[in-house]
C-alpha positions in Angstrom: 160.5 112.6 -36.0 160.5 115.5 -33.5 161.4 118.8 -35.1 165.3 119.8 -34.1 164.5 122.2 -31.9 162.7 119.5 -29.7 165.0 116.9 -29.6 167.1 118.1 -26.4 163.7 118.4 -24.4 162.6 115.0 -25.9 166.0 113.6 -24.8 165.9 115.0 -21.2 162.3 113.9 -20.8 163.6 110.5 -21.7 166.3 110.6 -19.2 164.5 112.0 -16.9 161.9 109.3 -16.5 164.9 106.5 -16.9 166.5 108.0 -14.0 162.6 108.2 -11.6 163.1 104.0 -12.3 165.7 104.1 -10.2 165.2 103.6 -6.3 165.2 106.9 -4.4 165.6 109.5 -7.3 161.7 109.8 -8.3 161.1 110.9 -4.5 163.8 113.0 -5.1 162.4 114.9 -8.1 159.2 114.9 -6.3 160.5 117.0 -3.3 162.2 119.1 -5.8 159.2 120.0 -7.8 161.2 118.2 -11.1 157.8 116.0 -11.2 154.5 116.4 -9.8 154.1 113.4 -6.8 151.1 111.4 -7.1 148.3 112.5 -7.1 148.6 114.5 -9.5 149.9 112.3 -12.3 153.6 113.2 -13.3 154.7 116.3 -15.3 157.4 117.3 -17.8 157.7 119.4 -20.8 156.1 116.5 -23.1 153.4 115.2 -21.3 151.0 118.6 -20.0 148.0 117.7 -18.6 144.6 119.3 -20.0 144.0 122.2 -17.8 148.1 123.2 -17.9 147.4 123.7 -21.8 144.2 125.2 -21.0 145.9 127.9 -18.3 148.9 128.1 -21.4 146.2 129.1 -24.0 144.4 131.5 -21.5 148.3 132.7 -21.0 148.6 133.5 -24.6 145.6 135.3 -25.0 146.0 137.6 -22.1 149.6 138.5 -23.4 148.1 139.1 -27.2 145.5 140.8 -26.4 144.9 142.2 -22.7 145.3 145.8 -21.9 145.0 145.2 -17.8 148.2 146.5 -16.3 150.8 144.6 -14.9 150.9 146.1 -11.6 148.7 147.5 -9.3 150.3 150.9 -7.7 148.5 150.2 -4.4 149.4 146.8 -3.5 152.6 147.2 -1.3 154.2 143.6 -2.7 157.4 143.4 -5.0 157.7 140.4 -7.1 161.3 139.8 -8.4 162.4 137.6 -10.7 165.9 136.8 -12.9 166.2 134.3 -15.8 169.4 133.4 -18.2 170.3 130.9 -21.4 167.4 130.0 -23.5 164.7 130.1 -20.8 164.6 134.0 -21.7 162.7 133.0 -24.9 160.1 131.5 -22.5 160.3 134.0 -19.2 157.5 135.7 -20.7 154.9 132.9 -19.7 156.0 133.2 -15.9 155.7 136.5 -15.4 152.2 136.6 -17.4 150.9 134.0 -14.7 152.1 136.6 -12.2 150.7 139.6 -14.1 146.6 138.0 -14.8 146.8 136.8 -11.1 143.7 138.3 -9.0 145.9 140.3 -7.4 149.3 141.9 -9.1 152.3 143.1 -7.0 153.3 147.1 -6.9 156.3 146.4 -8.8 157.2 143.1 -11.0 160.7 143.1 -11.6 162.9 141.0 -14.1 166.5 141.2 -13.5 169.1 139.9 -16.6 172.8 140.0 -16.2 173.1 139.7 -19.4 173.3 142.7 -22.3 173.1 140.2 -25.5 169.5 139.3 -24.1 166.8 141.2 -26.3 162.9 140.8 -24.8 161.0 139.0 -27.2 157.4 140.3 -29.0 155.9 138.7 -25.5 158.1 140.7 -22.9 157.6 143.6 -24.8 154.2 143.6 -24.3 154.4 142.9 -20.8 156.9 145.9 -20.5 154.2 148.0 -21.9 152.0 147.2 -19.4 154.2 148.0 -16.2 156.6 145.1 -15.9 160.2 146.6 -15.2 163.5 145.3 -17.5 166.5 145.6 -15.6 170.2 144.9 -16.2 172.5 144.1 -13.9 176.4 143.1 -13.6 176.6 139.6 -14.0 178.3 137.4 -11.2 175.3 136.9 -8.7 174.3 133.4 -10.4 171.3 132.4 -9.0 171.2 135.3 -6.5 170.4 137.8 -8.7 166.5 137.4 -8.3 166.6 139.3 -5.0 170.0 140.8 -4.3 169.9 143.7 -6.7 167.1 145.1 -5.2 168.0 144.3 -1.6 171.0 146.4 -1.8 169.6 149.2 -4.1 167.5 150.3 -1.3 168.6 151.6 2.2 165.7 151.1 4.1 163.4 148.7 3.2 159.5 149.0 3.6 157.8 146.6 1.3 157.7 142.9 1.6 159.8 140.9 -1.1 158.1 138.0 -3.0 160.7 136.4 -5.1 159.3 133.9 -8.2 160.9 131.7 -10.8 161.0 131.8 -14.3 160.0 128.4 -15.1 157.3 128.3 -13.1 153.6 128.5 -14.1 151.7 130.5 -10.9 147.9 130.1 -10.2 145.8 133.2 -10.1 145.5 133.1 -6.3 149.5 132.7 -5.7 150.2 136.4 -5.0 146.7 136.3 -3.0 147.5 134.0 -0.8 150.9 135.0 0.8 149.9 139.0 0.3 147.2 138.0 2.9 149.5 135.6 5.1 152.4 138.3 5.0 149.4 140.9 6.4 148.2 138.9 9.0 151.6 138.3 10.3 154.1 140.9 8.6 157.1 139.8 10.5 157.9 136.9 9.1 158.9 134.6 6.2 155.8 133.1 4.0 155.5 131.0 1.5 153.5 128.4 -0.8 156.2 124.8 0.0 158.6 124.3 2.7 160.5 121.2 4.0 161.1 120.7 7.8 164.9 120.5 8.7 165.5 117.5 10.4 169.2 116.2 12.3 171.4 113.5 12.7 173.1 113.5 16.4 174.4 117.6 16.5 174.2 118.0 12.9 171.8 118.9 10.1 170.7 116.0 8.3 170.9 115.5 4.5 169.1 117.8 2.6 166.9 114.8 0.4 165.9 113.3 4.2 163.9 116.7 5.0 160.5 115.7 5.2 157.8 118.2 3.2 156.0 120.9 5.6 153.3 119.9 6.9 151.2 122.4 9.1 151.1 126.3 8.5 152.7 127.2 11.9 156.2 129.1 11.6 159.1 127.5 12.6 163.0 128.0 12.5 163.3 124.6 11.0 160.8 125.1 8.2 162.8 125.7 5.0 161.2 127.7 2.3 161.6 127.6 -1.3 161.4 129.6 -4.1 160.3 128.2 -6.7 157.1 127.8 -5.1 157.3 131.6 -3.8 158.3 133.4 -1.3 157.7 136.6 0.6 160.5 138.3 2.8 159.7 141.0 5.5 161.3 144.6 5.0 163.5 143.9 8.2 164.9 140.6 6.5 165.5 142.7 3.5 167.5 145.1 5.2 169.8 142.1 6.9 170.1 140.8 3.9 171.3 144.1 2.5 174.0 144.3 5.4 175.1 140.9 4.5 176.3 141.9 1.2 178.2 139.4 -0.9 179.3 136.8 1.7 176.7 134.5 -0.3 179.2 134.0 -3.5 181.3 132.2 -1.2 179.1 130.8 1.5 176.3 129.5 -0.8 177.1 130.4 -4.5 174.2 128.3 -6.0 171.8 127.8 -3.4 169.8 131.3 -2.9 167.4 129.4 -0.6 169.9 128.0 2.1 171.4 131.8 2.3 168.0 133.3 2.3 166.7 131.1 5.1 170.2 131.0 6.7 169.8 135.2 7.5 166.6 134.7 8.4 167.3 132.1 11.2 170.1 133.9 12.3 167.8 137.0 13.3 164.8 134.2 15.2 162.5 135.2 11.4 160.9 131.6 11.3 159.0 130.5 8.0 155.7 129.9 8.0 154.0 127.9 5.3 150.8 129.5 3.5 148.9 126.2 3.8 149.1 122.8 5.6 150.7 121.0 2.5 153.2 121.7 0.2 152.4 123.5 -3.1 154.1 122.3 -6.5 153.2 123.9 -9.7 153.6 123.2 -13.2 157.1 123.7 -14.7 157.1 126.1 -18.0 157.2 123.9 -21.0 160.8 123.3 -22.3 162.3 124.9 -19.4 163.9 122.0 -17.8 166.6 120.8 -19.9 169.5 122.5 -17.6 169.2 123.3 -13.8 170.6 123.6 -10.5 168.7 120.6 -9.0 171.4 118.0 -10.2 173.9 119.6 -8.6 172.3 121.1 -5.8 170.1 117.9 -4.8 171.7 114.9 -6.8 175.2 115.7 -6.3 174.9 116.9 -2.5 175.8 120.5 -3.7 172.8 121.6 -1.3 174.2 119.9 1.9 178.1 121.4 1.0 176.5 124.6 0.8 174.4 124.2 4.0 177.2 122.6 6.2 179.2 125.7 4.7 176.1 128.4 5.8 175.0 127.7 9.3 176.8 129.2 12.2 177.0 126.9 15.6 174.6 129.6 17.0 172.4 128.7 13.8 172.5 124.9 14.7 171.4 125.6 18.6 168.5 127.8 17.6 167.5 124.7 14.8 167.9 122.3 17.4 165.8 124.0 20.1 163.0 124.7 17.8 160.3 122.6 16.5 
């Protein structure tokens, strides 16, 4: 018998590999990053592979024990984050991948809308050594990871990485898309993109995007997050003058607004590498999310159809 507090992660694992029997949903999760796509083998919160609890011990120790600051004041990158619910208890782990990476951003930012949330031993001692707690109005949902400090700043001059909190980051992720932002500053990097594809005039369903496959930029290459991203200081600003139009254009999908801006101003994404990269998920962080929603119940492609302009969908179009 699994102790109580596992049971909801045992069910969902479960659930979720009931649901990758069916035709069409393990691609699905696969795309998504909800399981790793062969090869690797699979992952979920119940079944880690050895060097995941290898990199988790090596987590653990770093946060006990290591005195290396969190930041590094002359690295020009930002790294932003937001969590909520029960992956706070956990949010630690993320931003400790993010803090022992070979290179640490100027700034590493966790944004909470919510007061009742009180950092645990772990976040303390990350707070201690430079990461930055702050609280913000609730009511920017997913949005909150970037948007606070978009608009607390009237002209931007430092690229914006945005991270996830359930997300377990190599040592080389900030490396890799600090050097690809510096070799080409103006535009959108990041670690996994898909390619936007169409069907006649219009933007084909979100699960038929193919993954990235070549690191040139494009206006049809779709970055996501949870992989990482970094955002030039002119997007920022556009992003800034943009305001709130997001809670009604794309409430829940940060990404399609984020890469909606971008387009709008010719900013094409460029991925950091030729494939996609997919990292592990934080153990027991995956028993809510937007991805059934988003992905499984077409809330991505509402949200899309919702977000690009008819200028948008010429640019799309024309590009490759």
């Amino acid at each position: 018998m699994l102790p109580a507090d596992a049971e909801p992660a045992g069910v969902v694992a479960r659930a979720r590999r009931a649901a990758g029997r069916i035709p069409g949903v393990r691609r699905l999760a696969e795309k998504l990053g909800v399981v790793q796509p062969p090869p690797p083998p699979g992952f979920d919160d119940r079944a880690l592979r050895p060097e995941v609890r290898q990199y988790l011990r090596e987590l653990a120790h770093s946060n006990r024990f290591s005195r290396r600051c969190a930041v590094d004041p002359d690295s020009e990158m930002v790294v932003t984050m937001t969590t909520h619910g029960d992956r706070f208890r956990r949010v630690h782990i993320a931003l400790e991948s993010i803090a022992s990476g070979v290179e640490r951003p100027g700034r590493l930012i966790l944004w909470l809308d919510d007061p009742s949330l009180k950092p645990s031993r772990a976040l303390r001692r990350l707070i201690r050594r430079g990461v930055e707690l702050r609280q913000v109005e609730p009511g920017l949902g997913v949005h909150t990871k970037y948007y606070p400090y978009v608009s607390g700043i009237d002209r931007h001059s430092r690229p914006l990485v945005t991270s996830d909190d359930d997300k377990l980051y190599p040592p080389t992720w900030l490396a890799q898309l600090a050097a690809a932002a510096r070799q080409d500053p103006d535009i959108v990097h990041c670690h996994r993109a898909h390619h936007i594809e169409f069907v006649g005039e219009r933007i084909a369903p979100y699960e038929s995007w193919p993954p990235c496959n070549s690191p040139e930029p494009s206006l049809r290459n779709f970055g996501t997050s949870v992989s990482g991203q970094v955002f030039p200081p002119r997007l920022l600003d556009l992003l800034r003058e943009e305001g709130t139009a997001f809670l009604t254009i794309a409430p829940k999908a940060d990404d399609v607004w984020l890469h909606r801006v971008a387009i709008s101003a010719g900013i094409p994404v460029a991925q950091v590498t030729e494939t996609p990269q997919i990292f592990p998920f934080v153990p027991e962080t995956q028993a809510a999310g937007l991805y059934m929603s988003n992905l499984w119940e077409g809330g991505n492609d509402a949200q899309i159809a919702a977000a690009y302009t008819e200028d948008d969908l010429r640019a799309l179009r024309a590009a490759r």
